[in-house]
C-alpha positions as CSV (number, residue, x, y, z in Angstrom):
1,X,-29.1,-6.2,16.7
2,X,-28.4,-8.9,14.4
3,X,-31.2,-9.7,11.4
4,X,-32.5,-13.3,11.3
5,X,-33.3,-13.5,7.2
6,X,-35.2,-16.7,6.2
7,X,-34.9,-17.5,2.5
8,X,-36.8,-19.7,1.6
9,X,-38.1,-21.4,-1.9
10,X,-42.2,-20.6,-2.5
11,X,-42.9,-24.5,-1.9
12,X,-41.1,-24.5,1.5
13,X,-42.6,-21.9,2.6
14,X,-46.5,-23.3,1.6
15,X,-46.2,-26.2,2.9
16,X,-44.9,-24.4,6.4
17,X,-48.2,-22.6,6.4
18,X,-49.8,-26.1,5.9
19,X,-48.5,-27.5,8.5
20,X,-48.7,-26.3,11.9
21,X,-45.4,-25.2,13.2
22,X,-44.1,-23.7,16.3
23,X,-40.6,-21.6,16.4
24,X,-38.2,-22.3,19.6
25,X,-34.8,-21.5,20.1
26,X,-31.8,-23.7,21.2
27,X,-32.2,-23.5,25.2
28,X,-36.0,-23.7,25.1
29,X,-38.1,-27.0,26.2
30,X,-40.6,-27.9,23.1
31,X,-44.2,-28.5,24.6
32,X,-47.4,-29.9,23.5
33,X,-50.6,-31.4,24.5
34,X,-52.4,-34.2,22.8
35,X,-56.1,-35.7,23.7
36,X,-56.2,-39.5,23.1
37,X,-58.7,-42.7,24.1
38,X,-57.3,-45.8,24.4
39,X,-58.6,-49.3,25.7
40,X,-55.2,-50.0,28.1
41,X,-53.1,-48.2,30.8
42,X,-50.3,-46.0,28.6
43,X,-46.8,-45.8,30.7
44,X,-45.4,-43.0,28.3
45,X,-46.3,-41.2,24.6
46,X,-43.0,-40.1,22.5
47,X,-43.3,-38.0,19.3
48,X,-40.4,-38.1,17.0
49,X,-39.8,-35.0,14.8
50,X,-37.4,-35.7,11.9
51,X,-35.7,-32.3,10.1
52,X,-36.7,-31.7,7.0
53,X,-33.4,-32.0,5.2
54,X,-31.5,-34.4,7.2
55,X,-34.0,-37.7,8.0
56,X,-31.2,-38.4,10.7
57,X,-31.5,-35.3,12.9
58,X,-34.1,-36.1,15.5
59,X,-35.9,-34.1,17.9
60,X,-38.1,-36.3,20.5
61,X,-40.9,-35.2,22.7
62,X,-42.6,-36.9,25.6
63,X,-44.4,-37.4,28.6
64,X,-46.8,-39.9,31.0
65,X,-50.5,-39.4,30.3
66,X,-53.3,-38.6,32.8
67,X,-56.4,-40.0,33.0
68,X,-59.1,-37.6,32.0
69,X,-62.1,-39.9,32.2
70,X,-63.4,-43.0,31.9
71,X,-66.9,-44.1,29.6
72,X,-68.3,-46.8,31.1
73,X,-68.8,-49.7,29.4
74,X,-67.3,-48.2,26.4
75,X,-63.9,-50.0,26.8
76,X,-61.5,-47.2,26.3
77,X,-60.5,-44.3,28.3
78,X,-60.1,-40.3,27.7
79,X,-55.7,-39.4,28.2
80,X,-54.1,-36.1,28.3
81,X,-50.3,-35.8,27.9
82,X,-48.2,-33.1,27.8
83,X,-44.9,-33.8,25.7
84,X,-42.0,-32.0,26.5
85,X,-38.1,-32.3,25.4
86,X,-35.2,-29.8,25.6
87,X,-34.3,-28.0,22.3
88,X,-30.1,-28.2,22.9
89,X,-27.6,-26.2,20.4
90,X,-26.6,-29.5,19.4
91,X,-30.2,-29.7,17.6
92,X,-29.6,-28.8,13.8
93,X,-31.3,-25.5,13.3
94,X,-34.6,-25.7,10.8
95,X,-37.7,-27.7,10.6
96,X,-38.4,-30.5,11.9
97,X,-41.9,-32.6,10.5
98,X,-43.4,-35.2,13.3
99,X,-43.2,-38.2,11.3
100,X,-44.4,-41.0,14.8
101,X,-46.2,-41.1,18.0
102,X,-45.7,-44.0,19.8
103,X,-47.5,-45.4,23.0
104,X,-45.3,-47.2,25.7
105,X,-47.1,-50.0,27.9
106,X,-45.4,-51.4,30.8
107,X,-41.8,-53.0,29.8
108,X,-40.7,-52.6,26.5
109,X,-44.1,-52.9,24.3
110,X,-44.2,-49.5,22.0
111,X,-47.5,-49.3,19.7
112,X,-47.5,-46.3,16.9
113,X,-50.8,-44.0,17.0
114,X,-53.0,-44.7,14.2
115,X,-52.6,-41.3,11.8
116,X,-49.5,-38.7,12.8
117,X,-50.3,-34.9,13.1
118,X,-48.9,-32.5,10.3
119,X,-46.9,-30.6,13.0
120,X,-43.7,-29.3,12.3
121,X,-41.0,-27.3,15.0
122,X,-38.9,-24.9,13.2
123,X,-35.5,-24.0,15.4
124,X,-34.2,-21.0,14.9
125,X,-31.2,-18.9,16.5
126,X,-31.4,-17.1,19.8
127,X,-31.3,-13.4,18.8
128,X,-29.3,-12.7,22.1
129,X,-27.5,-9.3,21.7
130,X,-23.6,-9.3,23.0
131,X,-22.7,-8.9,26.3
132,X,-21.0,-5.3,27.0
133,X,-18.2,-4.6,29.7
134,X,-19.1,-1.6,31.5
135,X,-16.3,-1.2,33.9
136,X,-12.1,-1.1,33.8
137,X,-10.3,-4.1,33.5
138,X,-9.2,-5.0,36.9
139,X,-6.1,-7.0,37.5
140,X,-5.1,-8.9,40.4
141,X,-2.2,-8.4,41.9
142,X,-0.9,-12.0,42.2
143,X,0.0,-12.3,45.7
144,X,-1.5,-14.7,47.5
């Protein structure tokens, strides 16, 4: 089987311990849960994940929240959501840090949670060991 080796500098790896982070591979679907209150109806949450070394490579999680419970006359509301998003191959391999969570109210209004997580994916490659033939190669004979 092939070896995944993972060099990494001291301050990389530190700061990986810091933060939490989950590993997936390429073909995986990413998936979290987050608790929130909140005084209105939320439509959708997104989380954006940005890699660590390339600000441009995006991974985005996210989901409709339930209503958990509601404290009377305290204004807001308990939500659960469950984010989920597909990790592709077209994802750049490494970490990823979330870096915004956004609320989504009905149309096009998007409001950023107050504080963001120190959460981190790390995508790594699918140890998948080669496929093996384990028969005679078979022509056809052409004929129709």
């Amino acid at each position: 089987g092939k070896i995944r080796c993972a060099i990494l500098d001291q301050r990389t790896r530190e700061e990986q311990l810091a933060m939490n982070v989950q590993q997936y591979h390429a073909g995986e679907t990413v998936e979290a849960a987050i608790d929130f209150i909140h005084g209105d109806r939320v439509e959708s949450v997104t989380a954006t994940f940005a890699h660590t070394d390339d600000r441009d490579a995006k991974l985005r999680l996210s989901g409709a929240p339930d209503e958990e419970a509601t404290t009377e006359g305290a204004g807001y509301i308990y939500y659960r959501v469950v984010l989920s998003g597909d990790a592709t191959a077209d994802n750049k391999l490494g970490t990823y840090r979330c870096e915004a969570i956004e609320a989504e109210y009905t149309g096009v209004l998007k409001v950023p949670f107050e504080g963001v997580p120190d959460v981190g994916i790390e995508l790594i490659e699918a140890d998948i060991p080669p496929p093996e033939i384990v028969s005679d190669w078979e022509w056809g004979s052409g004929q129709q």
